[in-house]
C-alpha positions as CSV (number, residue, x, y, z in Angstrom):
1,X,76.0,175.8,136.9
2,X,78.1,176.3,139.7
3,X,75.9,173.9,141.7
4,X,76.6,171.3,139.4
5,X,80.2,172.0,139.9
6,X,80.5,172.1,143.5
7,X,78.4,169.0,143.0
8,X,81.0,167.3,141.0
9,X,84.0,168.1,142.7
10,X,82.1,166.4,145.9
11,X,81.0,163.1,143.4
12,X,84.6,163.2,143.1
13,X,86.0,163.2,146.5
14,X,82.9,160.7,147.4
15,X,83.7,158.7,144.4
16,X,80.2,158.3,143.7
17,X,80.3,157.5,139.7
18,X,76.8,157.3,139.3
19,X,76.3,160.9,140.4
20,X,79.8,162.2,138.9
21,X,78.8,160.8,135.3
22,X,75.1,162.0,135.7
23,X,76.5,165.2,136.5
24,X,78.7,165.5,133.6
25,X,76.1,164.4,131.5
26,X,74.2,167.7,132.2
27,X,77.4,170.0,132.2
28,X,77.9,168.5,129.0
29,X,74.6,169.4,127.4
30,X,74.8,172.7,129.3
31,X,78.2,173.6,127.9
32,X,77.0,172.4,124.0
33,X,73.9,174.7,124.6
34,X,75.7,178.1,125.8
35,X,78.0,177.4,122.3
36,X,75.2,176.7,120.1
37,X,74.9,179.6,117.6
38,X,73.0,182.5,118.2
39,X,72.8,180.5,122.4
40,X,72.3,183.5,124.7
41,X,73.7,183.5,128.3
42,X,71.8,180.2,130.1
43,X,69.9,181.2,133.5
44,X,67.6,178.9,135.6
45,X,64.7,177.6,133.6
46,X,67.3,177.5,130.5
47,X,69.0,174.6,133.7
48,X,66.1,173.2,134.3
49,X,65.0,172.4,130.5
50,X,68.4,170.9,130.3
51,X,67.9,168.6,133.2
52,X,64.5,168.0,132.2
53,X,65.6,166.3,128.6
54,X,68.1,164.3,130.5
55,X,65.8,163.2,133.3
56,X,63.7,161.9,130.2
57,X,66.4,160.5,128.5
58,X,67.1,158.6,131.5
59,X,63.9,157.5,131.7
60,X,63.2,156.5,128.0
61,X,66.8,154.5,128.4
62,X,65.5,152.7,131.6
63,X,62.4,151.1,130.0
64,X,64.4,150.0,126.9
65,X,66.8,148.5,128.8
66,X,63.6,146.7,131.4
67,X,61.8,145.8,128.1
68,X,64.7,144.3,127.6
69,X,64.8,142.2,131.0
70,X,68.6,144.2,131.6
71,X,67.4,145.6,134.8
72,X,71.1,146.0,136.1
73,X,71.8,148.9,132.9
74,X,68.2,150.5,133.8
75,X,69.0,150.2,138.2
76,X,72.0,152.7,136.7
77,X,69.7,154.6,135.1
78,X,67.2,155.0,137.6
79,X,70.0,156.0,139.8
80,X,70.9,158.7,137.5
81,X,67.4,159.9,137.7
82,X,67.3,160.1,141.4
83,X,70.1,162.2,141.3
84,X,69.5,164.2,138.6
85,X,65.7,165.2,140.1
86,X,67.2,167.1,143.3
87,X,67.9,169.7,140.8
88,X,64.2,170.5,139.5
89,X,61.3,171.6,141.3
90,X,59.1,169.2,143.2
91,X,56.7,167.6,140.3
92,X,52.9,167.8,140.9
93,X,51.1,164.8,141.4
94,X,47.8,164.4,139.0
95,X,45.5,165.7,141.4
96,X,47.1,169.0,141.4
97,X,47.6,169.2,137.5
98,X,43.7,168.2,136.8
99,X,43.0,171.4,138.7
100,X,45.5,173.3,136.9
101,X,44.1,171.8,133.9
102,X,40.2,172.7,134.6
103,X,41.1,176.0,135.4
104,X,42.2,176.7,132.2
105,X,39.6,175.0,130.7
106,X,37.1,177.0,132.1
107,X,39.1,180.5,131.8
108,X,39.4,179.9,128.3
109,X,36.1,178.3,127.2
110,X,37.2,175.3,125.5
111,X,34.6,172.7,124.7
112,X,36.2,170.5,122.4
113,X,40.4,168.1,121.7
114,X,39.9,171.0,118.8
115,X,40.8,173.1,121.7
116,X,43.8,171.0,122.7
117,X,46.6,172.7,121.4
118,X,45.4,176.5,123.2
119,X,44.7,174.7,126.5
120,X,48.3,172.5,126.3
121,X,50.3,175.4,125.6
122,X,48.9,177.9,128.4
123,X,48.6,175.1,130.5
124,X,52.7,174.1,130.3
125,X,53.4,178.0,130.4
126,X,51.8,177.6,134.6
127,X,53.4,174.2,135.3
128,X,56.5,174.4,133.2
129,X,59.3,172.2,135.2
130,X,56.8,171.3,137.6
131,X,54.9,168.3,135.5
132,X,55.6,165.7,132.7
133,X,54.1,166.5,130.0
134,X,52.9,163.3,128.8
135,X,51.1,163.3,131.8
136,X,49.6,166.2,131.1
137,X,48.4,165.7,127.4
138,X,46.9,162.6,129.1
139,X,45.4,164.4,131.8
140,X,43.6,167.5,128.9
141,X,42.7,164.6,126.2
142,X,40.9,162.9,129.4
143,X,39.0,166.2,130.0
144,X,38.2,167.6,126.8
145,X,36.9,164.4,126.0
């Protein structure tokens, strides 16, 4: 949190609105989760889910608004997501998650998409903030199948 702050202030004195509203986009949500009943203190990966759901937010919003043929709202967007993305770890590319994903395949002997659910779950515990995971349902349907 106090990166995002220090972050701000500078999106302030650089009067950069792109970054100073996608930056108080995620104080925002961080500020309505620590207040949410029963919300324990946040620490990092608490951050990075955060991020995470407005990175995708961002993203959903940008192909609206391309489906749309506004490609001035979803440039914004985009821009917001550029920003937003120095604040999570460096995603895997599919190469690295298909290993990820036949390792766990093999440790766990599934043979079957009635295996789907036990292989997604351990498989976003290892990668978890490191990959979409659309990408990576793709990637264990594609497998499994």
């Amino acid at each position: 949190m106090l990166d995002i702050n220090k972050e701000i202030k500078q999106a302030m004195l650089d009067k950069d609105s792109v970054k100073l509203a996608s930056l108080r986009a995620v104080k925002s949500a961080v500020i309505m989760a620590q207040t949410e009943k029963g919300a324990s203190e946040m620490d990092e990966a608490g951050m990075q889910k955060i991020i995470q759901k407005q990175v995708k937010q961002r993203k959903d919003a940008a192909q609206i608004y391309i489906d749309q043929s506004r490609q001035d709202l979803a440039d914004d967007e985009i821009a917001q997501i550029k920003i937003l993305e120095k604040f999570l770890p460096k995603q895997m590319d599919e190469s690295e998650i298909k290993t990820i994903v036949e390792e766990v395949i093999s440790s766990t002997g599934a043979a079957s998409m009635a295996d789907m659910g036990k292989v997604m779950g351990l498989v976003n515990q290892k990668l978890a903030g490191k990959a979409d995971g659309k990408i990576i349902a793709q990637i264990v349907k594609a497998t499994l199948a």
